[in-house]
C-alpha positions in Angstrom: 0.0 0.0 0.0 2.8 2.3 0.5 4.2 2.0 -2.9 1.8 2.4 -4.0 0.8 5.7 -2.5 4.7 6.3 -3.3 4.4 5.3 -6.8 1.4 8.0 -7.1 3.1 10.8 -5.7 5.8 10.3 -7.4 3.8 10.2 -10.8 2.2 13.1 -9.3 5.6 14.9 -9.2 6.4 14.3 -12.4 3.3 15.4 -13.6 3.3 18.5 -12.0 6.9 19.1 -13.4 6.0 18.7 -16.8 3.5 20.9 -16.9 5.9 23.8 -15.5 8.4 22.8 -18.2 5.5 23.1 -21.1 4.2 26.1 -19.5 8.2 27.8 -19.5 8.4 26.9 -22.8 4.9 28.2 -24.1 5.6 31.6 -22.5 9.2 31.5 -24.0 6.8 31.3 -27.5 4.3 33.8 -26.9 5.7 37.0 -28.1 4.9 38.6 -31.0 1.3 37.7 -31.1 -2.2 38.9 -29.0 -4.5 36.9 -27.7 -7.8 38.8 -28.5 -10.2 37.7 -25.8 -13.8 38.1 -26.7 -16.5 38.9 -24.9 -20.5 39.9 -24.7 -22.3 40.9 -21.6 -21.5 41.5 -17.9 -24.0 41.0 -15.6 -24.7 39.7 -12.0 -28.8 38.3 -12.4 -28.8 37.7 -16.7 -27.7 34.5 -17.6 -26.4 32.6 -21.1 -23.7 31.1 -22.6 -22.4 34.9 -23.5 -22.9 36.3 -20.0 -19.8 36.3 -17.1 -20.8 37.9 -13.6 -18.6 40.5 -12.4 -17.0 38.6 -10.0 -16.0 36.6 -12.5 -15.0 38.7 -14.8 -12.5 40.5 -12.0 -10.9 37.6 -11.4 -10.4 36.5 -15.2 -8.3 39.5 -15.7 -6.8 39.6 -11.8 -5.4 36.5 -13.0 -4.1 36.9 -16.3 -2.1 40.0 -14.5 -1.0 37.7 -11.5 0.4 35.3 -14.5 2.7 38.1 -16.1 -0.1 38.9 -19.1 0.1 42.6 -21.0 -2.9 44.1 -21.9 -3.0 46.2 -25.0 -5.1 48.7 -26.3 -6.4 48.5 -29.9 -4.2 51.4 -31.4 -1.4 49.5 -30.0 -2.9 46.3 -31.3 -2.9 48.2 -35.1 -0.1 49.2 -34.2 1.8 45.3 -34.4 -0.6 44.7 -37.2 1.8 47.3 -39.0 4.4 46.4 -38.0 5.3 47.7 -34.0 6.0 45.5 -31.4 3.8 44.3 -28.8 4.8 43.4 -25.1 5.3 39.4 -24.1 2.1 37.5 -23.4 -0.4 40.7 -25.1 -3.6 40.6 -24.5 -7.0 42.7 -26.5 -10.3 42.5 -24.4 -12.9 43.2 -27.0 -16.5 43.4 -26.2 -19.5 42.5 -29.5 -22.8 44.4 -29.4 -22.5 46.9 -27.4 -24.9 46.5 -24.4 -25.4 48.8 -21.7 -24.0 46.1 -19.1 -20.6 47.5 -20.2 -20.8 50.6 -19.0 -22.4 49.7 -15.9 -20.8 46.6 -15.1 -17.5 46.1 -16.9 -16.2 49.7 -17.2 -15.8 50.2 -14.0 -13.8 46.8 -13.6 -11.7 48.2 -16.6 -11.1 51.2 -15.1 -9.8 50.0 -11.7 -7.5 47.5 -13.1 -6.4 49.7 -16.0 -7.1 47.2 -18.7 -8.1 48.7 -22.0 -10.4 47.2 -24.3 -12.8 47.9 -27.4 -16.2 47.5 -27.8 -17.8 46.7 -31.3 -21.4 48.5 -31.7 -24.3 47.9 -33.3 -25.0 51.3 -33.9 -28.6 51.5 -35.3 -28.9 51.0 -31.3 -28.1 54.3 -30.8 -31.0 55.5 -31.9 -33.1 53.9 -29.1 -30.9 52.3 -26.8 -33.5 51.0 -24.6 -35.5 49.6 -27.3 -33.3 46.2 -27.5 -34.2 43.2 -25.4 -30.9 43.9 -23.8 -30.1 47.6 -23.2 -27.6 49.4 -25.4 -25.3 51.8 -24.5 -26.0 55.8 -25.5 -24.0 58.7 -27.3 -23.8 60.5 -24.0 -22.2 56.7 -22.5 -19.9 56.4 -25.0 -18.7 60.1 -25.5 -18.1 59.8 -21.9 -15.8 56.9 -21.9 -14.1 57.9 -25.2 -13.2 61.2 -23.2 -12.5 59.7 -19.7 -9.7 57.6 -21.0 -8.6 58.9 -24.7 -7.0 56.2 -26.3 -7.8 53.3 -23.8 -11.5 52.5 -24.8 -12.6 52.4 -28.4 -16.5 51.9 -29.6 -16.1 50.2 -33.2 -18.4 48.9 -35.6 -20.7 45.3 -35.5 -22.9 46.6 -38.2 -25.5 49.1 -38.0 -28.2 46.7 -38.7 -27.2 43.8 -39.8 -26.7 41.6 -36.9 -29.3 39.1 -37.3 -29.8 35.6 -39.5 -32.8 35.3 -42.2 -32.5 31.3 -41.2 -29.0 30.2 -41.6 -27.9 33.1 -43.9 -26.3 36.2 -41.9 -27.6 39.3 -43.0 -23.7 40.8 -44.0 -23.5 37.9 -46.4 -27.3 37.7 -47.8 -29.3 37.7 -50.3 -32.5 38.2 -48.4 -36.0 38.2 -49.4 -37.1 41.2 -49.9 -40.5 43.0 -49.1 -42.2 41.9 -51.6 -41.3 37.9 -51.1 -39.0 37.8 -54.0 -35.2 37.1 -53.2 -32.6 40.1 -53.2 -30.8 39.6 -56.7 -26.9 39.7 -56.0 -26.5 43.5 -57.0 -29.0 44.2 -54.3 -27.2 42.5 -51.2 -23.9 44.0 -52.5 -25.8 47.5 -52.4 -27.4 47.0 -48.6 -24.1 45.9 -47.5 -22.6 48.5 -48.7 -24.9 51.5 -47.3 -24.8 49.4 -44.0 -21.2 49.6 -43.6 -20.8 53.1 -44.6 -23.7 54.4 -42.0 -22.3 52.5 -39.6 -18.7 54.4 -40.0 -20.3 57.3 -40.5 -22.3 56.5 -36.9 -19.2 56.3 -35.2 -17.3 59.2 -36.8 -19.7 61.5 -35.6 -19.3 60.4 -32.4 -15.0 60.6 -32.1 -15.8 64.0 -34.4 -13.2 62.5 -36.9 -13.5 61.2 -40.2 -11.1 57.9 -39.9 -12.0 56.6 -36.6 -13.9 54.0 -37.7 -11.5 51.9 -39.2 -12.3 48.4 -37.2 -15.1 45.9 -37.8 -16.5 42.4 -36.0 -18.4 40.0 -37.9 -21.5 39.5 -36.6 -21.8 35.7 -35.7 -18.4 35.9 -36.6 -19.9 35.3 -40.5 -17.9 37.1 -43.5 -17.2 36.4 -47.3 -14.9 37.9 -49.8 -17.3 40.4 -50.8 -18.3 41.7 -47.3 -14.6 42.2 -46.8 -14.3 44.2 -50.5 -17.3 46.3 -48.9 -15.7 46.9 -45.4 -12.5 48.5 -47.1 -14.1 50.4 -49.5 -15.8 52.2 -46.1 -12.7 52.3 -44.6 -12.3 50.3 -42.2 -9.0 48.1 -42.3 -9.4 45.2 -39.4 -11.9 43.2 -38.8 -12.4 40.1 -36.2 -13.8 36.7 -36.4 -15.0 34.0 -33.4 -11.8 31.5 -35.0 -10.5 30.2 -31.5 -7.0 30.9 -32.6 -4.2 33.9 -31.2 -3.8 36.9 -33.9 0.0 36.9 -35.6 0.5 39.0 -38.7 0.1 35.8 -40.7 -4.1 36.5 -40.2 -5.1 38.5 -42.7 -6.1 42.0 -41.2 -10.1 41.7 -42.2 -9.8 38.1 -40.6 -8.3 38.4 -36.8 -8.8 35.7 -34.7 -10.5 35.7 -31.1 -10.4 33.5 -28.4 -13.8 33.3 -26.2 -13.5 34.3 -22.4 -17.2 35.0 -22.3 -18.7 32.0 -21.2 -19.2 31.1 -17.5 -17.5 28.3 -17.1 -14.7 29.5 -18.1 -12.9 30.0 -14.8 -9.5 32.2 -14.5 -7.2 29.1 -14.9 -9.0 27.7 -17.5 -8.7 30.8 -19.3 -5.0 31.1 -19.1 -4.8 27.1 -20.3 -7.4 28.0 -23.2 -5.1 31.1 -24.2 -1.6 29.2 -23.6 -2.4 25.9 -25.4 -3.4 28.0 -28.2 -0.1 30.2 -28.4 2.2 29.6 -31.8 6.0 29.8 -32.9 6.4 32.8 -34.6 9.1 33.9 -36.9 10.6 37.2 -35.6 9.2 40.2 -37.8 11.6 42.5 -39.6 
């Protein structure tokens, strides 16, 4: 019996050793690459697959920090997409729809632990941003944030109203039937895309009061074809983010970045740092 509670601990041992060793060794990789973390809604009585409590949310980025992890804003993230350097272990928190619950709930969290992030707007919202079954943020809540921190929280685009399916074909991609029953010939999808796209830069110009600050885009459903890309540049904008569970290197092409979920709320602190570390790549220094 006591080799075999012997034999166990020292299995145990080695166990425990070799993760270290692959854990050195994956940290000694992760440089010159981001790991985008993606999330949706913070909130402490909503619940889904997409919703973290606060708590939780605290400790996922208390943790990353207590493990030696960079957080980045996303001019320094465009930034190493052209070329700069980014810190060891870089992190991007991004946020999709842009729901009140951020400025309420994960702002504030933000704020105290001076972690920057970017949050991707539907922004026909605006309009009425109580009308949604979740709330959406306001003007006045984003203006404020934009001038509160300059440079550490962005508002970018999700569409301005295109985030929803027509059955299993997302609404960026089409066609769609129209009003009158009939099906949207090709030319007509390419045209809505297009004058979505463009109102939703335009939404969020007139917010930063510039006329190129809208330059970043995330697929809603994390859905996108060569022609929705073709239609994002031609509005300007010159990154755009995906759901692939992958890190972002400059090999990703700059309309397809890669994010990794934190979101969910079983994903607990260590889990997260394991999801984000077994997913970290050899990278060929960039000259």
């Amino acid at each position: 019996m006591i080799k075999k509670v012997l034999a166990a601990l020292l299995l145990a041992v080695v166990l425990i050793g070799a993760l270290d060793t692959w854990s050195y060794k994956d940290a000694l990789r992760y440089r010159d690459q981001v790991a985008v973390l993606m999330y949706h809604h913070v909130h402490d009585t909503d619940q889904s697959s997409s919703t973290v409590s606060t708590a939780l949310f605290r400790d996922q980025l208390n943790y990353l920090k207590s493990k030696d992890y960079h957080f980045i804003s996303l001019g320094e993230f465009k930034q190493f997409y052209d070329g700069g350097s980014v810190p060891d272990k870089a992190v991007l928190v991004t946020f999709d729809d842009g729901y009140k619950s951020f400025y309420d709930n994960a702002y504030p969290i933000l704020k105290e632990l001076d972690v920057p992030a970017v949050n991707f707007v539907v922004t026909k919202d605006l309009d009425d941003p109580l009308a949604p079954s979740i709330p959406a943020l306001s003007r006045d809540q984003i203006r404020q944030m934009l001038s509160e921190r300059p440079g550490r929280y962005d508002f970018q685009c999700h569409s301005n109203n295109l985030h929803f399916k027509e059955g299993k074909t997302a609404a960026i991609i089409g066609p769609l039937t129209r009003e009158d029953g009939a099906l949207e010939t090709p030319e007509q999808a390419v045209a809505r895309v297009a004058a979505d796209t463009k109102a939703c830069a335009q939404r969020l110009n007139e917010l930063y009061g510039s006329d190129h600050a809208a330059d970043s885009f995330a697929y809603p459903f994390g859905i996108h074809s060569k022609t929705a890309q073709d239609l994002l540049t031609q509005a300007g904008f010159r990154y755009a983010f995906t759901i692939v569970n992958e890190m972002a290197t400059r090999a990703n092409p700059k309309l397809e970045i890669p994010r990794v979920n934190a979101g969910n709320p079983a994903i607990r602190p260590e889990l997260l740092d394991k999801q984000i570390m077994l997913r970290v790549e050899s990278v060929k220094p960039f000259h």
